[in-house]
C-alpha positions as CSV (number, residue, x, y, z in Angstrom):
1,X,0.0,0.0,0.0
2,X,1.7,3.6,-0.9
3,X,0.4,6.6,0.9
4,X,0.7,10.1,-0.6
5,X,0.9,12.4,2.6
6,X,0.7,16.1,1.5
7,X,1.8,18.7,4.1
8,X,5.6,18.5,5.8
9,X,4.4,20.0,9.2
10,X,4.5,17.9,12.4
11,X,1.0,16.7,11.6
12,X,2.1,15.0,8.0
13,X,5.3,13.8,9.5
14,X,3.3,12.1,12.7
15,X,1.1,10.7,9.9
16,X,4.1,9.4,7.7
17,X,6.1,8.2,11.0
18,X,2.7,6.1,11.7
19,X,2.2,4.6,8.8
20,X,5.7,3.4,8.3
21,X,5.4,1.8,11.2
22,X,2.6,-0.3,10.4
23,X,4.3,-1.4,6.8
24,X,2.6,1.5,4.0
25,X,4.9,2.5,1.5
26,X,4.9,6.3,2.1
27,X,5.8,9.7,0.3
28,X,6.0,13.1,2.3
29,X,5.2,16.1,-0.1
30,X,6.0,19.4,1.5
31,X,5.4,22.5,-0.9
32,X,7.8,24.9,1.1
33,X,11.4,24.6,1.0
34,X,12.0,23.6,4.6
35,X,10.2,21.1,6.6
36,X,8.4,21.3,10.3
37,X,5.3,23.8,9.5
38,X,5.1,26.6,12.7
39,X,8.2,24.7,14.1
40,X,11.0,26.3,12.5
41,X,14.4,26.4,14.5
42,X,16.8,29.2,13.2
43,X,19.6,31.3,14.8
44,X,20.0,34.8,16.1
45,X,23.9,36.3,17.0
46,X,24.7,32.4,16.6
47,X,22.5,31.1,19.0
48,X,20.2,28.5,18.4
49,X,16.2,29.6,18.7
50,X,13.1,28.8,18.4
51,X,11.0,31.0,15.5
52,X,7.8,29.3,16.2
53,X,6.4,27.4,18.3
54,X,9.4,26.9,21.3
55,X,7.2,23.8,24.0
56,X,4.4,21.4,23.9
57,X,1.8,20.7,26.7
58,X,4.0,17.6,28.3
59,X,0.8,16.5,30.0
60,X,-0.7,15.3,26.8
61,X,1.7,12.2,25.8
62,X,1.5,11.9,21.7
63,X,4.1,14.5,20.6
64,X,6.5,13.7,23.5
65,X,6.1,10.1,22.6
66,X,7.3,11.3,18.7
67,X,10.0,12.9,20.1
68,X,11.2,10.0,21.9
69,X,10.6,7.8,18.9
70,X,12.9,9.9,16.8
71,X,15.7,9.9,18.7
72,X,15.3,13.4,20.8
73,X,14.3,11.6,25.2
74,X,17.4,13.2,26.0
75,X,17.2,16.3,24.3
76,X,13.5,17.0,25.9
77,X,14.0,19.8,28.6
78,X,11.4,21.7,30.9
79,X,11.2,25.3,30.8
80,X,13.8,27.1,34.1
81,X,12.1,27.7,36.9
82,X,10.0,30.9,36.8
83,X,7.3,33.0,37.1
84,X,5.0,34.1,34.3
85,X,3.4,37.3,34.7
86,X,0.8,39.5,33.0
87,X,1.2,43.0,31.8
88,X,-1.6,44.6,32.9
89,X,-3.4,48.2,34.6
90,X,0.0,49.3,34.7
91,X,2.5,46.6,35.9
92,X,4.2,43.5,35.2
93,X,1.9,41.2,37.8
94,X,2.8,37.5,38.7
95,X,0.0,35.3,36.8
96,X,-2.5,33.7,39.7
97,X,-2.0,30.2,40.5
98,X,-4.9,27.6,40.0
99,X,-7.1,28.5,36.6
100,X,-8.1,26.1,34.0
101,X,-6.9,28.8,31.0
102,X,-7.3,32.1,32.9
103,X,-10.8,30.7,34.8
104,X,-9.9,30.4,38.1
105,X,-11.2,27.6,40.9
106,X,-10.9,30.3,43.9
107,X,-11.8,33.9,42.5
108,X,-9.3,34.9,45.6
109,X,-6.3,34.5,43.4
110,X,-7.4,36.9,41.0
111,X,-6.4,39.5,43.2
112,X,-4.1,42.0,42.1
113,X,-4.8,41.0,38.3
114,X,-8.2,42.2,38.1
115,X,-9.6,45.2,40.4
116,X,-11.0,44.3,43.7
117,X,-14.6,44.9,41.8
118,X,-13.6,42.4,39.5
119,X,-13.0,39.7,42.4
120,X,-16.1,40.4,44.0
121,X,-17.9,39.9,40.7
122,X,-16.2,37.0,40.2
123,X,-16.5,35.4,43.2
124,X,-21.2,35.9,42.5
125,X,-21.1,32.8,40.3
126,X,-21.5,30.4,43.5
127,X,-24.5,32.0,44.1
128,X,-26.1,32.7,40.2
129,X,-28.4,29.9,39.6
130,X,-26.8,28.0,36.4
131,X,-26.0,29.3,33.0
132,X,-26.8,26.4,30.1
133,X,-24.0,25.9,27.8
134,X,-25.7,23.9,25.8
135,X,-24.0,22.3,22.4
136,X,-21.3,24.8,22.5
137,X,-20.4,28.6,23.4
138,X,-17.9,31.4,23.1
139,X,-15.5,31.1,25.8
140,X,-15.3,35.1,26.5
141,X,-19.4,35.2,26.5
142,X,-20.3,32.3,28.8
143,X,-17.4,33.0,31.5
144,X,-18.0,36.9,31.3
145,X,-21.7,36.0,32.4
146,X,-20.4,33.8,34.9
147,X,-17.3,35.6,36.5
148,X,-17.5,39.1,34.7
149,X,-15.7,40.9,31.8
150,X,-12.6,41.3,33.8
151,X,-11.8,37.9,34.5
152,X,-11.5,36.9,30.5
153,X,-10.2,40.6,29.3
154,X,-7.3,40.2,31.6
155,X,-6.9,36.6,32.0
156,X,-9.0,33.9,29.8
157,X,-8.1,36.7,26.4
158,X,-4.6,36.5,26.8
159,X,-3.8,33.2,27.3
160,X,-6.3,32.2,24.8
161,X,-4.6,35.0,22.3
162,X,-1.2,33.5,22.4
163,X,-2.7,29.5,21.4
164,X,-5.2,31.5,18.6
165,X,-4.3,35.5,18.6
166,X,-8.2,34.7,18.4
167,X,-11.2,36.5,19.8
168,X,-12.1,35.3,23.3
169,X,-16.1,36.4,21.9
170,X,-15.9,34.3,19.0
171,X,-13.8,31.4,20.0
172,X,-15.5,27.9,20.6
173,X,-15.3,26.5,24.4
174,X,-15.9,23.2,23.3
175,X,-13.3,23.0,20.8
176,X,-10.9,25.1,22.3
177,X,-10.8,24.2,26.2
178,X,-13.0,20.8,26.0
179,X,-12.1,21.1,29.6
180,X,-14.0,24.0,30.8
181,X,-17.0,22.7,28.3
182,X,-17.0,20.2,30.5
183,X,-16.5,21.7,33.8
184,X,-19.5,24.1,32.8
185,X,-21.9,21.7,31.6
186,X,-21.2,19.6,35.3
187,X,-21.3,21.8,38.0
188,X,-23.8,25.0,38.6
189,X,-20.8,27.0,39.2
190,X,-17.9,27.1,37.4
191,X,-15.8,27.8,39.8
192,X,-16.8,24.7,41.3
193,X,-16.5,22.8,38.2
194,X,-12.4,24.4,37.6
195,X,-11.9,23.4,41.0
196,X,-13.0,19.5,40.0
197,X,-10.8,19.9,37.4
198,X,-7.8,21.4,38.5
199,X,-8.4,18.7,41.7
200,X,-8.3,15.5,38.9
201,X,-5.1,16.9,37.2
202,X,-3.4,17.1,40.4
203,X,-4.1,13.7,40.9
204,X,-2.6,12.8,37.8
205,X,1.2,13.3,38.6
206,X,3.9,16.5,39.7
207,X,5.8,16.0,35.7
208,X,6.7,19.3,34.4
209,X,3.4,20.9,32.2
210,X,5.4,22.2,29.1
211,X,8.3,20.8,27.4
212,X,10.6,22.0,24.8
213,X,14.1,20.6,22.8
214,X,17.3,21.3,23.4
215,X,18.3,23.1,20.3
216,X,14.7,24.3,19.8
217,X,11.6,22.7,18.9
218,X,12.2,23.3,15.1
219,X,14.5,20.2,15.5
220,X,11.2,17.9,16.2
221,X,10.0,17.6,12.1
222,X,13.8,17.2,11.3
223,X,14.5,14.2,13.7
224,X,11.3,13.0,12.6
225,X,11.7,13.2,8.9
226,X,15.3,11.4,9.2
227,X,13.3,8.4,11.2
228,X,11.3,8.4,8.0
229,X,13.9,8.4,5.8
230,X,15.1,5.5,7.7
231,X,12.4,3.1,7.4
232,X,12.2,3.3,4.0
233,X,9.9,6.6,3.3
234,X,10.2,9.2,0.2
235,X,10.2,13.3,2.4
236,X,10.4,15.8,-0.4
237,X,10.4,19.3,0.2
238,X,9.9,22.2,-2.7
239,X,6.9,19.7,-4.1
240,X,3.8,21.6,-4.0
241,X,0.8,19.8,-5.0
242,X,-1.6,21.3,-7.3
243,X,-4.2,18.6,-8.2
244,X,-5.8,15.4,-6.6
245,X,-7.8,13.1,-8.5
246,X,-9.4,9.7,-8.1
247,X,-8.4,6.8,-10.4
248,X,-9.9,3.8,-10.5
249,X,-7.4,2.1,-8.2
250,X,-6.6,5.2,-6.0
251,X,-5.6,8.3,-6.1
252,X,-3.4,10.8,-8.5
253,X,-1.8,13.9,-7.3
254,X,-0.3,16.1,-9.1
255,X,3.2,17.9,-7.6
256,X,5.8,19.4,-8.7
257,X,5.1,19.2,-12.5
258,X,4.8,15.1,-12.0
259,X,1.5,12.8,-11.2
260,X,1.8,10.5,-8.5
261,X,-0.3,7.8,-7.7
262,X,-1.2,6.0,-4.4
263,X,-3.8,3.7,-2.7
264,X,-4.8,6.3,-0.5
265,X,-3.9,10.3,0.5
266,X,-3.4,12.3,4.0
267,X,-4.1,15.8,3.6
268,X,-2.2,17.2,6.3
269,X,-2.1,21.3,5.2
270,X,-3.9,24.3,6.2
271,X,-7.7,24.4,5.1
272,X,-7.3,26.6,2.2
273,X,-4.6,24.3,0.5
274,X,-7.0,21.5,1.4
275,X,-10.2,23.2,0.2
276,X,-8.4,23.8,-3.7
277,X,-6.9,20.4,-3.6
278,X,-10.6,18.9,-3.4
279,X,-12.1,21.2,-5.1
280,X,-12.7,19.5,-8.3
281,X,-13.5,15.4,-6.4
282,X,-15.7,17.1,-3.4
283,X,-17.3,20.4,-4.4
284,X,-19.4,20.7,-0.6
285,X,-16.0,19.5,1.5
286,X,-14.2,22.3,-0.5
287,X,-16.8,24.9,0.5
288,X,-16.7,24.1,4.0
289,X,-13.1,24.0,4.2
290,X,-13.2,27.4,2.8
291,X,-15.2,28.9,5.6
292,X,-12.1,28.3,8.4
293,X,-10.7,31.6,8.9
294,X,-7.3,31.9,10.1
295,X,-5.1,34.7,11.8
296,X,-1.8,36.1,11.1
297,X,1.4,36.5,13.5
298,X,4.3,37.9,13.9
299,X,7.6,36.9,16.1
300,X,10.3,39.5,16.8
301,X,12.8,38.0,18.1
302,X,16.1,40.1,19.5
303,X,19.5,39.6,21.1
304,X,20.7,42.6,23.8
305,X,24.3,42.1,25.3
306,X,23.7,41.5,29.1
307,X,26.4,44.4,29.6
308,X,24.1,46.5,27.9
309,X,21.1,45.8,29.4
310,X,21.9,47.2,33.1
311,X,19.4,45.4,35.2
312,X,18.4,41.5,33.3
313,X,14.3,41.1,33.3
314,X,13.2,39.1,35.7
315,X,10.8,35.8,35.2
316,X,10.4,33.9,32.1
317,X,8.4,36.4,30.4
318,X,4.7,38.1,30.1
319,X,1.4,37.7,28.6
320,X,-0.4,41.4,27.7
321,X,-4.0,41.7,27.7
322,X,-5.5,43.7,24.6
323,X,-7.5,45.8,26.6
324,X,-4.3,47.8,27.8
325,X,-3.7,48.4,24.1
326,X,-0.6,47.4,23.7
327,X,1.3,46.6,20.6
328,X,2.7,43.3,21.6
329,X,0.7,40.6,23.2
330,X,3.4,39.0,25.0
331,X,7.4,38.8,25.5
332,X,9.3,35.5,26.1
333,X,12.3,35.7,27.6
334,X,14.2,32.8,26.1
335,X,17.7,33.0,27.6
336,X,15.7,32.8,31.1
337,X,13.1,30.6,30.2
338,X,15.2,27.8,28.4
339,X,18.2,26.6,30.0
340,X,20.2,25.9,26.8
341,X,19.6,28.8,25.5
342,X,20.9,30.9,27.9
343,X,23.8,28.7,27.9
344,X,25.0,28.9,24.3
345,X,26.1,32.3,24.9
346,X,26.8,33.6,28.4
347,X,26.9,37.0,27.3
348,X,23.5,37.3,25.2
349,X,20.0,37.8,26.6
350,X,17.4,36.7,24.1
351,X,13.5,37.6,24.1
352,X,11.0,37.5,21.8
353,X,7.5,39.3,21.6
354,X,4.5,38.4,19.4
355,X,2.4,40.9,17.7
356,X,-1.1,40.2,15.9
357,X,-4.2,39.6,16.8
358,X,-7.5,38.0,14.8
359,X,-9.0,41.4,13.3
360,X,-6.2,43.8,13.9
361,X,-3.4,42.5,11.6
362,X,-2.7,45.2,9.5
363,X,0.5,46.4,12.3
364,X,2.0,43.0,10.8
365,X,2.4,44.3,6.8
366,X,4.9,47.0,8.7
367,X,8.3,47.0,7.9
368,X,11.1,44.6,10.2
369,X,12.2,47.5,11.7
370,X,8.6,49.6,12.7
371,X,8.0,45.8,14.5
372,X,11.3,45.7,16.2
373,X,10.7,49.7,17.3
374,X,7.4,48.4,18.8
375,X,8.6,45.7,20.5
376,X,11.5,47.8,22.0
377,X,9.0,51.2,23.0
378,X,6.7,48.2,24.7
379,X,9.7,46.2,26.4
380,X,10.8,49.7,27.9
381,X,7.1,50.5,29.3
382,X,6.7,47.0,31.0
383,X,10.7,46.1,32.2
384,X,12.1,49.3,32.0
385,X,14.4,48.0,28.8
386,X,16.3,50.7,27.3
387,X,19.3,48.9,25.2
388,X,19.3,48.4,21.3
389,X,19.5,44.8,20.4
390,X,22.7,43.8,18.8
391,X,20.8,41.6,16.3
392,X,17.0,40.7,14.6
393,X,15.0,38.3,13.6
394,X,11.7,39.0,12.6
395,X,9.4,35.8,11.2
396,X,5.4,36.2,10.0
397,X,3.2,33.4,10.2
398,X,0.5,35.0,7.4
399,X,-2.5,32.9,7.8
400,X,-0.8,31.0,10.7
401,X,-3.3,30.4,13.4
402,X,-7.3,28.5,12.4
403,X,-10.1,29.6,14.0
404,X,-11.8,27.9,15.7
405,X,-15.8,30.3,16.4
406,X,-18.4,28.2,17.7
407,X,-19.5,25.5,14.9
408,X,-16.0,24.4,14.0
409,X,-16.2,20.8,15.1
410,X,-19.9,20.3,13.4
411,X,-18.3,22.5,10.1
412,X,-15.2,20.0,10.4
413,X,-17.7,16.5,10.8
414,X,-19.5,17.5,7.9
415,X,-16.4,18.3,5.7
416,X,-15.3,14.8,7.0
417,X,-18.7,13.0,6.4
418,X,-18.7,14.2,2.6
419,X,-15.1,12.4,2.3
420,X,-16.5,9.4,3.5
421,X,-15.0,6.9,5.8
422,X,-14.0,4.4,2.9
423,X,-12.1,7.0,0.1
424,X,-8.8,6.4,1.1
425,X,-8.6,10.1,1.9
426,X,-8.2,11.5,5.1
427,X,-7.8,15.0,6.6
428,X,-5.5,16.2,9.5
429,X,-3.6,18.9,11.0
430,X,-4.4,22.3,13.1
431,X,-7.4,23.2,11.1
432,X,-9.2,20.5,12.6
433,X,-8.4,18.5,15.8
434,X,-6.8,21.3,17.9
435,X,-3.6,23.6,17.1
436,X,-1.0,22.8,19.8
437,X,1.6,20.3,19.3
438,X,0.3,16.7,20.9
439,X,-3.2,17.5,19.6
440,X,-1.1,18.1,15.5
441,X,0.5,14.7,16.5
442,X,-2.7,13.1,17.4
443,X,-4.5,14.1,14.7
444,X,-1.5,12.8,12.2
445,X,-1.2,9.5,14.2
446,X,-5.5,9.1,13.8
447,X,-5.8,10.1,10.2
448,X,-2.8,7.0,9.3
449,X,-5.3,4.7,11.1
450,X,-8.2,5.9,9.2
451,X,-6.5,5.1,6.1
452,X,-5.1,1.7,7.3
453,X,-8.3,1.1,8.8
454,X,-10.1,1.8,5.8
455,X,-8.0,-0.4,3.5
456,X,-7.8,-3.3,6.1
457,X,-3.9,-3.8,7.6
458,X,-4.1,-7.2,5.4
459,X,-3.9,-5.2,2.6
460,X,-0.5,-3.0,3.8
461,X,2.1,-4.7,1.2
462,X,3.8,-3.9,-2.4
463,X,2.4,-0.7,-4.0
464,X,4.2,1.7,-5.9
465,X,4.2,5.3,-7.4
């Protein structure tokens, strides 16, 4: 059986890496010129960073699993100990303890982060009779009736904004914190119901929550694509694929000025590419794919001599609410946060800051340097940071981040029902089972058992292009 998987991110790599292991003959065609998707490892004043996504949720086992399976257990490193903060009415506050994405179990910690008005609305919802969530809801709506505006403007919105750079109002609670869904439709209160939840995880083990690579996480796709490599599998990069069509035995897709046939196809790119490719074989999958909406990002990352900077920030970094109106919506510290980091160059302090936000994209299309001037005038308001960086990096993610507004896992079943469970074509990636890391994995790792599952593991042997 040969499998064409289109899409080089971690999501068609998990897919490839799975069905290599269960015997399919598999080709990896990646459009771009570099492999990994949003992980992308690069350098700045020679030391090795992170230019997209830097840690996965640890918690969650599939991509750690990957990791391990391609050779990186001993590169896999928590973040430094630390505190994260949020930027907010005025300071640089230490982030409250005990919240299920900014909705706390005890409104108590809240304190300091949201007015005293704030915790005193927050702390009402043990005594409002309950609010139905029903089949789904905006996160910001249904926890700003229960706990108040404050609570998600200054908490729930920036957390949420550095997964999605989303809006809190729009953004589906069941597809985006299944958790809290959950936790609201169980309890009358949901502080009640965080608290259940928060008491269960607990329970679960004292491992670290977030893990990254020595290295970077950008060295994930790359270890995994040599483990392909390995076992026999076909990873070609600068191969964009510009038609699929079905054949009698299969499929043929179109790349790179060549057809290719296969038994079967995993769509693993961004719903776009995948509405175009099915355009012309599923007219009413196409059109539904077409309705995902995505957001754009930018990264600035910088490099300050630690001579220059006077006084070093302190903590791993901070999350900024866009109430404040700020440009950035957070700043990572990366020499603090990550061990090796800091390590490669004693004498370097690294940061980064992300800018763009769902609806207000248009300060990304500025130039390098109007970004870089942002970061710097917003680093100097929050830490007091007044040294010029001795070097740049900035990195857009156009169209980076799905969306997912209440609706998205009903549009994506129905996108998925007109495929049909039996076509040998499958669907995965952040567009549709989740955007972090493990939940990329897991949907790669599914969508090869779909299509060995489909096609009955008996009939994994010989094939061909």
């Amino acid at each position: 059986m040969h499998v064409i998987v289109v899409g080089g991110g971690i999501s068609g790599l998990a897919a490839a890496h799975q069905l290599l292991s269960d015997g399919a003959r598999v080709t990896v065609l990646e459009s771009s010129g570099r492999l990994g998707g949003k992980l992308h490892a690069g350098r700045i004043a020679g030391v090795a960073v992170d230019l997209g996504a830097e840690s996965m949720l640890a918690r969650r086992p599939e991509a750690v699993d990957l990791a391990r399976a391609a050779g990186l257990g001993d590169a896999l490193r928590p973040p430094a100990a630390g505190t994260a903060a949020v930027w907010t009415r005025g300071e640089v506050r230490p982030m409250p303890t005990g919240h299920l994405m900014g909705v706390p179990g005890d409104p108590a910690v809240l304190a300091g982060v949201v007015s005293p008005e704030g915790v005193a609305r927050a702390a009402e919802d043990e005594r409002l009779p309950r609010t139905e969530v029903g089949e789904d809801a905006a996160i910001g709506t249904y926890v700003a009736e229960r706990l108040g505006h404050e609570v998600v403007d200054r908490l729930v919105e920036p957390l949420l904004g550095g997964v999605y750079a989303g809006d809190v109002y729009r953004i589906s609670m069941r597809a985006a914190v299944p958790a809290l869904y959950e936790a609201a439709r169980a309890e009358r209160s949901l502080l009640a119901g965080v608290r259940d939840v928060l008491g269960r995880a607990a329970g679960r083990g004292d491992g670290p929550l977030f893990l990254g690579v020595e290295g970077g996480m950008g060295r994930l796709p790359e270890a995994v694509a040599e483990a392909c490599r390995a076992a026999g599998g076909r990873v070609l990069t600068g191969v964009p694929a510009t038609e699929l069509r079905r054949t009698g035995r299969g499929w043929a897709v179109t790349a790179g000025g060549r057809v290719r046939e296969a038994d079967a196809v995993v769509l693993a790119v961004p719903a776009p590419v995948a509405a175009r490719l099915l355009a012309q074989e599923y007219p009413a999958a196409a059109a539904g794919l077409g309705e995902v909406e995505y957001a754009s990002m930018a990264l600035v990352t910088m490099a300050f001599r630690r001579g220059d900077l006077g006084r070093v920030p302190e903590g791993r970094g901070f999350l900024v609410p866009s109430v404040d109106g700020r440009s950035i919506k957070a700043s990572t510290f990366s020499s603090a946060k990550w061990d090796w980091c800091g390590a490669q160059d004693p004498d370097l302090f690294v940061l980064r800051t992300s800018l763009g936000r769902y609806g207000e994209e248009e300060v990304l299309w500025r130039e390098d340097a109007d970004l870089v001037e942002l970061s710097l005038k917003d680093l100097g308001a929050a830490v007091g940071l007044t040294a010029r960086p001795v070097d740049t990096v900035v990195t857009r993610w156009e169209d980076g981040l799905p969306q997912y507004p209440v609706g998205h896992l009903e549009r994506i079943a129905r996108v998925r029902r007109e495929l049909g469970a039996r076509a040998g074509l499958v669907l995965c990636g952040a567009a549709y089972d989740g955007v972090g890391i493990p939940a990329c994995v897991a949907s790669g790792r599914a969508a090869a058992e779909a299509v060995l599952g489909a096609r009955g593991r008996d009939a994994v042997e010989g094939g061909g292009e």
